[in-house]
N, C-alpha and C positions, 0 to 999 in steps of 0.2 A: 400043598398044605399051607395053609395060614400062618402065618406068623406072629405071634403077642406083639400088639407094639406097648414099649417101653417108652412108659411116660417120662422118663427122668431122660432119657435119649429126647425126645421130641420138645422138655421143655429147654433143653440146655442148646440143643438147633432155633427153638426161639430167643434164647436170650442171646446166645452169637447172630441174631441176624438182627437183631433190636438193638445190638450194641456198633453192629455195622452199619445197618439204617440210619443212625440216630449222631454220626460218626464220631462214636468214642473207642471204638476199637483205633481210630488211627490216631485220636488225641493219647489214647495208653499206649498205640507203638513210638508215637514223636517223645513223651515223655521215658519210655525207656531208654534214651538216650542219657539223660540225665541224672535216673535214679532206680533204685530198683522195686521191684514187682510193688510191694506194700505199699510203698510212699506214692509211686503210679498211683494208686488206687486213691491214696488219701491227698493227693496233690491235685487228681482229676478232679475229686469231690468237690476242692477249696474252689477250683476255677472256673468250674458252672454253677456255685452257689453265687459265687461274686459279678458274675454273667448274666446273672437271673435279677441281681440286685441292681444290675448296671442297665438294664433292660431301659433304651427310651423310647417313648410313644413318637419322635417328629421322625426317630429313623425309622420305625416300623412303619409309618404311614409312608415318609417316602418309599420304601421297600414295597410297600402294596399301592401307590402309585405307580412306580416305575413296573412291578408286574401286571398290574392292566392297562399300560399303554403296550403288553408286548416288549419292553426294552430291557429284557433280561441281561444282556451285555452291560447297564449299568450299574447292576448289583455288586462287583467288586470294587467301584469308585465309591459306592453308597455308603459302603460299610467303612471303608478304607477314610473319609469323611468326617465320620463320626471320630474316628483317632486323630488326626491331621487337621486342626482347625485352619492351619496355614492355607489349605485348597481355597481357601475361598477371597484370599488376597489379591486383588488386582493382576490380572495378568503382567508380567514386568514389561511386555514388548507395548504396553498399549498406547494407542489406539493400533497399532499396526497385526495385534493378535485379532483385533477384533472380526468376526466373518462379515462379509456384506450383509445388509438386511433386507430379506426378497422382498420389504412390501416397503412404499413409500407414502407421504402425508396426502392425504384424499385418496388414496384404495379404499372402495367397499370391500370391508372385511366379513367376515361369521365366524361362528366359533364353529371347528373340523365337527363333522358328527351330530350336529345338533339345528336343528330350524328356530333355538330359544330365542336367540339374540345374534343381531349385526349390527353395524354402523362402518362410520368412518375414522380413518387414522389419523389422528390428531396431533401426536408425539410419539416414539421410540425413545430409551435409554437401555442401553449393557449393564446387566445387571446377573449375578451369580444364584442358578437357579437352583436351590436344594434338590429339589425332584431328578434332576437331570443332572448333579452334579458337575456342574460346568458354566461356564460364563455363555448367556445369551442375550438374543435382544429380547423386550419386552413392550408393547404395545400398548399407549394411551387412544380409548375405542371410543367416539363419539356417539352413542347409541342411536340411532332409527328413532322418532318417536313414537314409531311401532312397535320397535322391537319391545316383548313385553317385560321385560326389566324395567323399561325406559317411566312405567309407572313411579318406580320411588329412588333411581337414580338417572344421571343423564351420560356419566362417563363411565368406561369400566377399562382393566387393564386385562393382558391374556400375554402369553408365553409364543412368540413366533410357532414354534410346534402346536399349540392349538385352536391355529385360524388359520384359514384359507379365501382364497377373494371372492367374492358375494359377485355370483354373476345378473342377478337380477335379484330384486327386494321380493322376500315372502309372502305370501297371499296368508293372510289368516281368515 
C-alpha cells in the first residue's frame, strides 16, 4: 500500500538540504558556539547581508579565472587575498624567492591554447599576479608582424603560465 507523502516532511528535507548545500547549516553550527539558537539565526542573517554587500567583481573574476584554468587549488589563497592585502608585498627573500623563468629574451613564444597571437621575448619582470595569487614572472611579447593583434599594437605582455614556445610561425 501507498503511502501519502507529507508535504511538510518533504519541504522541511528541502530546506535541510538547501541550508546544507548552501552551507549555513555549518555557519549556524560554528555560530552556536558563541550564542544561542535565536541570535544564530539573526547573527547568520547580519553576515550574509554584509557578505553580499561586500561582494567584489575583481575577486569573482579571479575566482572564475582560476576556475577555467582548472586551478581550483587556488581558491583558498583567492579568497584569503581579498582579506590580506599584505599577500601581495614583495616576497622578503627576494630576488632569491624568485623561481627561474623557463623562457629567455629571443624565445618564440604563443599564447598556450590559441593560434591568435606569437612573437618574441623582449623582457620579463616578477610581478604579483591576482589571478594566481602569487608572485610570477611576466613576459614583454614582441608580436609577429603576422600575428593578427600585430594590426593595432606591436608589443603585448602574458603571465609565464600562458605561453608556451612557438615552434614554427603559423600559417594564416
Amino acid at each position: 500500500m501507498l503511502r501519502p507523502v507529507c508535504h511538510k516532511t518533504d519541504q522541511y528535507r528541502g530546506y535541510q538540504q538547501a541550508l546544507d548545500d548552501f552551507g549555513i547549516a555549518e555557519l549556524l553550527a560554528k555560530l552556536s558556539n558563541y550564542c544561542e539558537q535565536q541570535e544564530q539565526e539573526s547573527l547568520a542573517a547580519l553576515l550574509i547581508s554584509q557578505l553580499t554587500q561586500s561582494i567584489d567583481a575583481e575577486v569573482i573574476a579571479n575566482y572564475l579565472s582560476a576556475m577555467a584554468l582548472n586551478r581550483q587549488d587556488l581558491l583558498p589563497r583567492l579568497i584569503n587575498q581579498k582579506f590580506s592585502p599584505s599577500s601581495v608585498d614583495l616576497p622578503e627573500d627576494f630576488p632569491n624567492a624568485a623561481k627561474t623563468p623557463r623562457f629567455l629574451y629571443g624565445d618564440k613564444l604563443r599564447w598556450i591554447g590559441s593560434d591568435t597571437d606569437w612573437g618574441i621575448a623582449i623582457g620579463r619582470f616578477y610581478s604579483f599576479a591576482p589571478h594566481l595569487c602569487c608572485w610570477t614572472w611576466c613576459y614583454l611579447i614582441w608580436l609577429s608582424k603576422d600575428s593578427p593583434s600585430a594590426a593595432w599594437i606591436s608589443t603585448d605582455i602574458a603571465w609565464e603560465e600562458d605561453l608556451e614556445p612557438q615552434e614554427a610561425e603559423p600559417m594564416l
